[in-house]
N, C-alpha and C positions, 0 to 999 in steps of 0.2 A: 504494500500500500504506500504510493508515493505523500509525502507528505510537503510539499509544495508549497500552497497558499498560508500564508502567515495569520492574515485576518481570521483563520480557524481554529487557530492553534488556543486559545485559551478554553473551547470547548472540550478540550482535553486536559482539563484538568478542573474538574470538577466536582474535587474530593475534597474529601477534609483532612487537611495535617495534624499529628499528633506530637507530642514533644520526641518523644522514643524513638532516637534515632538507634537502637540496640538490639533489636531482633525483633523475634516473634512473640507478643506476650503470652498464648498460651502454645507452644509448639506442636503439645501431644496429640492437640486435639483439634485446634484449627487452622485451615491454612494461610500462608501470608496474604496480607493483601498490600496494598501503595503505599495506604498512607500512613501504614508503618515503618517507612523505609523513603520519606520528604526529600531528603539530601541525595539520594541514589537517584530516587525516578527524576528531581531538575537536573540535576550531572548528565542524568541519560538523554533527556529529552532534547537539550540546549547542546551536547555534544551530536546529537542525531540531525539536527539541521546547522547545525555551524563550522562543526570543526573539519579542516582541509582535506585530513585526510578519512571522513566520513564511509567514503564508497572502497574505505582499503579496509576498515574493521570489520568482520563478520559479528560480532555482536552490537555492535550502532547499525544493522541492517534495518530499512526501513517497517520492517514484518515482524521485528523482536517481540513490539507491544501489541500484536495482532490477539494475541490470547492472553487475557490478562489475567490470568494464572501464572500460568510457565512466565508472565513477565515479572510479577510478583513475586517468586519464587526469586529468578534471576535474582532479583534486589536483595535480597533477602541472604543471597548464598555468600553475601562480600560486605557483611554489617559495616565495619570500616569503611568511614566517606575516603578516606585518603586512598586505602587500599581498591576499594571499588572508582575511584577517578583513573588509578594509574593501568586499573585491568581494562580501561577502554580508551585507549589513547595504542597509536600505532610503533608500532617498536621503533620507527627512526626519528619520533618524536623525542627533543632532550630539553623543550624548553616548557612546555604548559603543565599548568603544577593550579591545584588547588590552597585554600586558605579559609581555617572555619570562622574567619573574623572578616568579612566583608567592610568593616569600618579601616580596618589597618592597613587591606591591602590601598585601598584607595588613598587612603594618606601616603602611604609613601610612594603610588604613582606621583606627586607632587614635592615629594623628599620631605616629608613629615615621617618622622621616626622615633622608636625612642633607642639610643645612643651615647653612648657617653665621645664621641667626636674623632675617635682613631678609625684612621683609614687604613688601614695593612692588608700587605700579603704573606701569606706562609709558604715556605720553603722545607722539601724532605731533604734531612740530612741524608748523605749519598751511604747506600748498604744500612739501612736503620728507617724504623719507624718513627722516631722522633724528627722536630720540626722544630724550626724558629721562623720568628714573625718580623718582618721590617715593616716600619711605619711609612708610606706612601705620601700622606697628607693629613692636616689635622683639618675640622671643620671649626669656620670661625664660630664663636658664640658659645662653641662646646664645654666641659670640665674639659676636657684635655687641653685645651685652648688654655688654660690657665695653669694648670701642668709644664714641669719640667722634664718637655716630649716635644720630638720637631721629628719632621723627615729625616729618614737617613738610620735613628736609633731604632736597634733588634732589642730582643728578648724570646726567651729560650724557654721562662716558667708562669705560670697564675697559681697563686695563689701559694708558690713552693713545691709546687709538681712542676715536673718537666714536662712539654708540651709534646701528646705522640697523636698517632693514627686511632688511638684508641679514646682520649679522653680530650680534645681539640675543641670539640662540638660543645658539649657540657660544660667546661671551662669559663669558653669565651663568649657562646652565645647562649647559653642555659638561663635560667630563670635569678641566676647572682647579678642583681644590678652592682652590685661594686665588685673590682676584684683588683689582684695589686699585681702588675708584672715582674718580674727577673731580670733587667736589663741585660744586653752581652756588648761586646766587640768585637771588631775581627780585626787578629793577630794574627800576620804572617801565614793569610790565605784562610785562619780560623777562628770560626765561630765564637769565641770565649766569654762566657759568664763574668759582669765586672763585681757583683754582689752590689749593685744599687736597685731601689725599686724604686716605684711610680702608681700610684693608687687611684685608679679612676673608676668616676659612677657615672651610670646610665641617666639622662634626661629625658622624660615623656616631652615629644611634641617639639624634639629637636629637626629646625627646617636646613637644609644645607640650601644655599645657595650655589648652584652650581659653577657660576662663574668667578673660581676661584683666585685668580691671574689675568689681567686684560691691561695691557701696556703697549706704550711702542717705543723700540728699538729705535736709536740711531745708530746706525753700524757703518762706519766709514764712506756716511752722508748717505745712505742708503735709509728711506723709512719703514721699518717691519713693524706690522701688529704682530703681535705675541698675544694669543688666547688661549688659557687653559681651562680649559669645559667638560664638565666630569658630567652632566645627566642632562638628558632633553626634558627638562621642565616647564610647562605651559604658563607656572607660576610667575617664572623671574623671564619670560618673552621683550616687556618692555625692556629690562635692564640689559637683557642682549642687543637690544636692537641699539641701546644707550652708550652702549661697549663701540659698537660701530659708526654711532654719531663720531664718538671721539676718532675714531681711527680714520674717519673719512676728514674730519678738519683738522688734523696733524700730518696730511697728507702721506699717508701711509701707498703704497706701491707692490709690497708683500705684504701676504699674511702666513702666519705659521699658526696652523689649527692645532692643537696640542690637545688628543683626545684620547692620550693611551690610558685613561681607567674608566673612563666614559661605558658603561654596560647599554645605551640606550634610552627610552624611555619614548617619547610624544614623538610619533610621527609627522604632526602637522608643527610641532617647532621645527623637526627636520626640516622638511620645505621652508619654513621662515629662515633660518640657517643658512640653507643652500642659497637665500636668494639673497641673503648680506655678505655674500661673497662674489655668487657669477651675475647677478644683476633680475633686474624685474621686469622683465618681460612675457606676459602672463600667455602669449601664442607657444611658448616653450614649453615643453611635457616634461614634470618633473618626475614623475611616477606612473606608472598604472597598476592598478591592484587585479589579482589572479585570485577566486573565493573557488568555492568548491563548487561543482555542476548544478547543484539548488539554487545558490544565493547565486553565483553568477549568473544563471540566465533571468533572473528579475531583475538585473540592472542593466540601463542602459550605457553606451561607450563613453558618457561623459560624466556618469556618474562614477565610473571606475578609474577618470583619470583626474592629478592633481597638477597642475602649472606653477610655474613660479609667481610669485608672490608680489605685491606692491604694498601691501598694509601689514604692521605687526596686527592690527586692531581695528576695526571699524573706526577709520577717523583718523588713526595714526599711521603715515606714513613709513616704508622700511627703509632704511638707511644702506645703501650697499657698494662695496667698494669695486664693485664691475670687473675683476681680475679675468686672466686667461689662463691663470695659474694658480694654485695653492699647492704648500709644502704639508701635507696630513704628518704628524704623528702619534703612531696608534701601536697596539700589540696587541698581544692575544686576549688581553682584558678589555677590549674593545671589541663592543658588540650591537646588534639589529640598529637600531637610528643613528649609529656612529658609522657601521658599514651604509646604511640604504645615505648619507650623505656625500660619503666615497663614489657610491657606484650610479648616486644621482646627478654627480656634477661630470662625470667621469664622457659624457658624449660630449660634452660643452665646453669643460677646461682641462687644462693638465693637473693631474692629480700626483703628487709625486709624495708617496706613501714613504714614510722612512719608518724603521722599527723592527718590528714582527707581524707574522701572519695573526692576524685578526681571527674573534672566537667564529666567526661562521653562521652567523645567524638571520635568516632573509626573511624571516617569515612574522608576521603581523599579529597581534592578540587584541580580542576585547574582553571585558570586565565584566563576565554574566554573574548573574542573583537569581535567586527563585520568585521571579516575576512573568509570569509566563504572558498577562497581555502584553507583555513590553518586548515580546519575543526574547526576554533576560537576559537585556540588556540592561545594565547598570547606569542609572538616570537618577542624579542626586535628588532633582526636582520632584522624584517617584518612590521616595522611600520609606513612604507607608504604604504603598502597594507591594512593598517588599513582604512575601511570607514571616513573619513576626516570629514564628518558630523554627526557621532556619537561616541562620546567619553565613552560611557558607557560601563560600564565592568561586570561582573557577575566571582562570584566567590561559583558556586556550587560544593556537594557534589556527585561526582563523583563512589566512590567507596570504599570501607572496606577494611582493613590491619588486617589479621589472624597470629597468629605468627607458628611455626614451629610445633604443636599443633595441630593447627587447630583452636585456640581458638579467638575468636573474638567480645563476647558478654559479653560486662560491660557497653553497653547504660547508667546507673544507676550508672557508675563509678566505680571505681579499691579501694574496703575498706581496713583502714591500718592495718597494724597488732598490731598497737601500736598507740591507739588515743591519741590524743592530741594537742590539739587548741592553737594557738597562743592569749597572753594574752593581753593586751592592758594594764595593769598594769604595766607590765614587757614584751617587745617587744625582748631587750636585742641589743647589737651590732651583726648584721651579720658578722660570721666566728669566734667571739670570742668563748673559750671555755664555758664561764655560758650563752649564749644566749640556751634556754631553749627546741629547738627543734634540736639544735647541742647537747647539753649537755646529752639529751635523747640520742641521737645517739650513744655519747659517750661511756656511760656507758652500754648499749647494748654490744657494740666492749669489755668491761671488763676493762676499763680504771678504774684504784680502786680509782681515785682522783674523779670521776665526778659523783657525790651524792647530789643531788639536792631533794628536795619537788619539784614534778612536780602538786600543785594547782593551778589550773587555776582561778584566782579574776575576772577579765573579757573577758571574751574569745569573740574574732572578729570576729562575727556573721555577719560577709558582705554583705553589700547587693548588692553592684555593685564595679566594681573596675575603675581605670583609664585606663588598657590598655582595657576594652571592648567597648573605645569610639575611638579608633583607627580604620583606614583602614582595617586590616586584621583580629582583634579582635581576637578569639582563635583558630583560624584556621589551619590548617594541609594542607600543596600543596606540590602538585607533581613538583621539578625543573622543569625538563625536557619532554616536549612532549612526548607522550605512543610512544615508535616504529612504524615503520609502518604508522604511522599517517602524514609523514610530506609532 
């Protein structure tokens, strides 16, 4: 049974929900039915019309809930929402993940977190389970921000354990708002424990600002914008676009995009982004979106594609430095709206990627809820229409973003044209000229002052980072509900 027309879809569900997301209440004797199992059947239903790779799962088959027994049953056999989310999602999916707090996840689409303001990554010590953490960046406003902690400084323990494969999780992002690091060093290629600590606590409703760095260079009468931009949030839009007022009336010539922790985040800031660098001309195709065989054939050619941009805002004009070039640097912590920026400007200017291959992420999510007249989709304006006894949210992969091209296939990541790994030896200060993946940049652009040995002593082989224990982790979503949909 095709299920197609959307305007039907709330006649299918019109049941009653119960709190008991846990089984069966009486098992022996009776059999399941829906609306014991609220969080399964919206998971089910919302991934049966949305999610990309729909027609590749045999159990999101259109016919699943034809018998509403055996679909009852189904629900019923995988009581865990978590566990019953990841049994219907396609094995080459690595990015759609559920969250039983629909309030959280939303906040931190916007970089509302709670945090105590360290940005790190962990490293496996070579032959051993254990790990140590370098600090990446601190967030302004944070405790750590007040903390004697800058970039550059490891640590090896929390709390007096030593940090492994086994206890990392619980440590650092466990239910301990406070905990106190280890500090180390590294001597003579090693790692070393210096015996100082550093005690930091978590803040509720901690916002990062993503635009951490926004300067311009004079580099031997050459003007560089320097931007360093860690998340596409819809929130600080103006202050990017503020970032580029300056850079356009400091007559800046280069820009060097500085996005290696950047995971992603707002598709339509990307386009805003893209068009404060290669210019606003709105006949130019920034995107076209790719949905699965349902939702694509209800849209038309124009709802599927995005142009570049002329306003951050109704009213406010986008400020753009019109280049034919930009210098990217990105790494593998660079992921969905930090590539689909790469491979949107990439028909139109030179894109000259310095770093590492990128995490590989093309594909698009939106923010369902158990709202089914809303086709659940997640609508702040609608959230007493939200089922009141299930707070759980799903944030699948919905659909792929091809650039002007046609080109959409870097699953394996976007490789640079210029390798080179961030050194743990030498981290360097963000934005300064010898920080060593700006300085590359530099000299690239023909700056005759920035001549550096780019050897890398030990290069930051990460193994996990801080922001992939966040709500939204490296994800890519659509603002705004598809057209038509509402």
């Amino acid at each position: 049974m095709k299920k197609y027309i959307l305007l039907f879809l709330a006649a299918s569900f019109m049941l009653s929900c119960s709190n008991d997301d846990d089984g069966i209440q009486n098992p022996n004797t009776n059999p399941p039915i829906i609306a014991d199992f609220p969080t399964q059947d919206f998971m089910w239903k919302a991934m049966n019309l949305w999610y990309f790779w729909q027609a590749e799962v045999p159990d999101l088959a259109d016919t699943k809930d034809d018998d509403a027994e055996a679909y009852a049953a189904f629900l019923a056999a995988t009581p865990d929402p978590d566990d019953f989310y990841n049994s219907i999602q396609f094995s080459e999916d690595r990015f759609s993940f559920a969250n039983e707090d629909y309030t959280a996840l939303v906040n931190n689409l916007v970089g509302i977190s709670k945090s105590n303001g360290l940005e790190f990554g962990l490293v496996r010590f070579a032959d051993s389970n254990d790990l140590f953490g370098y600090v990446r960046y601190i967030i302004a406003g944070s405790d750590a921000d007040t903390k004697d902690i800058e970039r550059g400084d490891l640590f090896t323990e929390i709390d007096g354990q030593t940090l492994n494969l086994d206890n990392y999780i619980e440590l650092l992002f466990g239910d301990n708002d406070t905990y106190t690091l280890g500090l180390a060093t590294i001597e003579n290629n090693t790692v070393t424990p210096t015996g100082e600590e550093v005690t930091l606590t978590k803040m509720e409703g901690l916002e990062e600002n993503p635009i951490l760095v926004a300067k311009t260079l004079d580099v031997d009468g050459i003007k560089v914008a320097y931007l360093m931009y860690n998340g596409f949030n819809r929130n600080f839009n103006v202050e990017l676009n503020d970032a580029f007022a300056q850079f356009v009336a400091d007559g800046c010539t280069e820009l060097v995009l500085d996005m290696r922790y950047n995971p992603g985040g707002s598709v339509n800031t990307s386009r805003l982004l893209a068009s404060m660098v290669y210019g606003t001309n709105t006949n130019d195709l920034y995107i076209r979106q790719r949905w699965n065989d349902k939702i694509q054939s209800q849209f038309s050619a124009a709802q599927l594609e995005d142009y570049f941009a002329t306003e951050v805002s109704s009213g406010v004009p986008l400020n753009s430095l019109n280049l034919d070039k930009v210098y990217v640097l990105a790494t593998n912590s660079s992921a969905s709206a930090s590539e689909l920026v790469m491979n949107g400007l990439a028909p139109y200017i030179d894109v000259i990627h310095i770093g590492e291959t990128t995490r590989g992420k093309n594909e698009f999510s939106i923010t369902m809820v158990d709202d089914p007249e809303n086709s659940f989709i997640y609508d702040a304006a609608r959230e007493n229409q939200i089922n009141p006894n299930n707070s759980w949210a799903i944030q699948p992969l919905v659909g792929r973003n091809e650039n002007a091209d046609g080109f959409f296939d870097y699953t394996n990541g976007l490789a640079p044209d210029i390798e080179l790994q961030e050194d743990l030896a030498n981290l360097g200060v963000l934005g300064e000229e010898d920080e060593p993946l700006l300085a590359r940049a530099l000299q690239e652009i023909g700056a005759a002052s920035a001549k550096f040995s780019f050897e890398v002593q030990m290069p930051a082989k990460m193994f996990t980072s801080s922001k992939m224990f966040t709500p939204i982790k490296d994800n890519m979503y659509l603002d705004n509900p598809p057209v038509g949909f509402k």
